[in-house]
N, C-alpha and C positions, 0 to 999 in steps of 0.2 A: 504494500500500500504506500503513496506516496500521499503526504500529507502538505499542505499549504496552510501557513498560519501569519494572520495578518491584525498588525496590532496597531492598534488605533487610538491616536491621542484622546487624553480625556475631554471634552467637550459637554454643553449640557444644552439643550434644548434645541439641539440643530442636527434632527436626523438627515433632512433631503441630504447637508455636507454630509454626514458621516456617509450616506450611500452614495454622493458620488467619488468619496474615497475609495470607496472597498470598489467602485470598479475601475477607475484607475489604477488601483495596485494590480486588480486581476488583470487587466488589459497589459500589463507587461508582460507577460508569458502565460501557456495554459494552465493553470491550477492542478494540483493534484488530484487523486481521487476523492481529499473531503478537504474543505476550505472549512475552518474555522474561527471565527471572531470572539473580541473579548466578552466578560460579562458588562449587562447595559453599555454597551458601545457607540450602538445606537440612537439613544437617548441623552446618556449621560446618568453619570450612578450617583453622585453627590449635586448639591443637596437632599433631595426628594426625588423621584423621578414618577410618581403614580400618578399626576397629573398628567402625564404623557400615556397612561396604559392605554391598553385597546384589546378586543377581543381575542381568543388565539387565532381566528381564521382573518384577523385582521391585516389593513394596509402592510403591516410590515411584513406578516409571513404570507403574503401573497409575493410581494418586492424578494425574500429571498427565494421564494421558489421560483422567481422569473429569473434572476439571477443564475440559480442552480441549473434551470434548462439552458440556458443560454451560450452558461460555460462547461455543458457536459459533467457537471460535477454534484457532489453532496453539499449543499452549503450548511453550516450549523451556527445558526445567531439567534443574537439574544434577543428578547419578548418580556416590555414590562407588561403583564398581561391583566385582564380585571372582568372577573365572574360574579356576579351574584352578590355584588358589592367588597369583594375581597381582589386584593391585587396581590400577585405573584410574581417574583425574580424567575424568571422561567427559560428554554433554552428549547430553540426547535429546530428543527430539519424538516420542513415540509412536507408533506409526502410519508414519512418513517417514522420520527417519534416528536415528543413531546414530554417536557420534564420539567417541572417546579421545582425550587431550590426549597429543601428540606429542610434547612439550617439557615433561615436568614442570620445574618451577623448582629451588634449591639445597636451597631447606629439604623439597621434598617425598619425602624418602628414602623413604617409602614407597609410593611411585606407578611404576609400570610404566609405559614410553614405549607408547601406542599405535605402532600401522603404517598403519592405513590411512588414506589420502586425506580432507582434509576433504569436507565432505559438499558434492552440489550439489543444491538443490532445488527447484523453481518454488513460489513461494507468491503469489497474487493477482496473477498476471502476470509478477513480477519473480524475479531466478536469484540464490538466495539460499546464501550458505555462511557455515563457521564458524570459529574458531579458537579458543584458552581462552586469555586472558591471555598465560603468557612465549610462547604459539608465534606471538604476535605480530612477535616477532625474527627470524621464522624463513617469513617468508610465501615461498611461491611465486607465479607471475604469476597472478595470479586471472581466472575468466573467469565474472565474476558482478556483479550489481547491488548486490547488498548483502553487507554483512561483519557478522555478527554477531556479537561481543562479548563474552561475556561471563567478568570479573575477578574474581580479589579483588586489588587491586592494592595495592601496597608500596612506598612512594617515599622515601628519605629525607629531600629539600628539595623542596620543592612540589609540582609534579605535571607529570608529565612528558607523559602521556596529552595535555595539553591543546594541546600540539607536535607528539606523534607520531601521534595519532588523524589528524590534517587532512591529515599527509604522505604516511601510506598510504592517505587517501581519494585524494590529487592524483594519486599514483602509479599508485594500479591502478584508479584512475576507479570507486571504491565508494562507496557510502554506509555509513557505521560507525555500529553502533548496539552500543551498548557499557550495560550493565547493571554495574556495581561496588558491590561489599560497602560496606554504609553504616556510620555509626560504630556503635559496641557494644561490646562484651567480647571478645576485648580489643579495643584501644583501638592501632591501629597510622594510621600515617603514609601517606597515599594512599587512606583511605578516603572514600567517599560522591563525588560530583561524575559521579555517571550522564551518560553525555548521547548527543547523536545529531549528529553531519555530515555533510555532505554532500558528493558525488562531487567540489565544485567544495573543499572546505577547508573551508566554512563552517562553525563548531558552532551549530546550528539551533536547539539547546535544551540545559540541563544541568540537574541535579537540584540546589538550593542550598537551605539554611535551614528543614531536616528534612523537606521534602516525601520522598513515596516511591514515587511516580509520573509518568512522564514519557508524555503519550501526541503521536504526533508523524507528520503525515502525507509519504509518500518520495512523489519524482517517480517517474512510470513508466520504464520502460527505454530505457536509450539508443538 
């Protein structure tokens, strides 16, 4: 599988930019088998972002499934989403699945804990699932090839992702492909430093010195 991961400064209230970033990034070269974006990328994560939700079959996951046909590919982005008067940090792929963040974070008081199960999915041979950022704290034993990623991550002294990425690769024998909010407005601690490990610990590749695309070929299944 070869994976594409495009990380997108932080911004807040200016999806139409954020989408014509992500195709300009795509339009440099064909994307891999699954392009993946960060958490609320789209939107924007700080301050509030549930003033922006929308339904899940809404404007945006229409826009990434047009996207997805367009470039032959899986796209996987974010969706502030909003049901039945509850809004959810959520993460879609048109077409395949659909996943609420389990574990909103402290500052996200406005976010509903999902319930259901991360997603399992086959994409290009390999069993692919997901989790959003904090519910990374909170994994159950995974029975999948690949973990996918994606943050807006928050760290007060350096970056912790750069430790704990490669221990839950060793752990649950995954490969992590992790998409993180690049610097922007605001301007927080733990942003940009994208990257991709491997099932063995290794980080195979990281986003540094404002690139905003990482594209990166996974081993097949164990």
């Amino acid at each position: 599988m070869r994976v594409t991961v495009l990380e997108l400064p932080a911004r807040f209230g200016a999806v139409d930019a954020a989408f014509r970033e992500v195709e300009l990034l795509l339009a440099t070269a064909p994307p891999g088998d699954l392009v993946l974006l960060p958490e609320a990328a789209l939107t924007g994560y700080l301050p509030d972002p549930s003033g922006l939700a929308e339904k899940a079959d809404g404007p945006t996951a229409q826009r990434l499934q047009t996207l997805a046909k367009k470039h032959h590919t899986v796209v996987v982005g974010p969706l502030i989403e909003r049901e039945k008067g509850h809004v959810y940090n959520a993460a879609v792929a048109p077409g395949l699945f659909h996943y609420r963040k389990q574990h909103p974070w402290y500052v996200e008081q406005w976010a509903t804990a999902g319930t259901a199960p991360m997603p399992s999915v086959r994409i290009a041979g390999l069993r692919v699932t997901l989790c959003i950022c904090f519910d990374i704290h909170f994994l159950p034993k995974l029975d999948a090839d690949v973990l996918l990623f994606p943050s807006a991550w928050v760290d007060d002294e350096g970056d912790a992702r750069a430790t704990l990425l490669p221990e839950v690769a060793r752990t649950h024998q995954v490969a992590v492909v992790n998409a993180n909010w690049g610097l922007g407005r605001p301007r927080v601690n733990g942003q940009g430093g994208s990257m991709v490990v491997s099932r063995e610990g290794e980080i195979l590749a990281r986003l540094d010195g404002g690139a905003r695309r990482l594209d990166v070929d996974l081993p097949g299944p164990r």
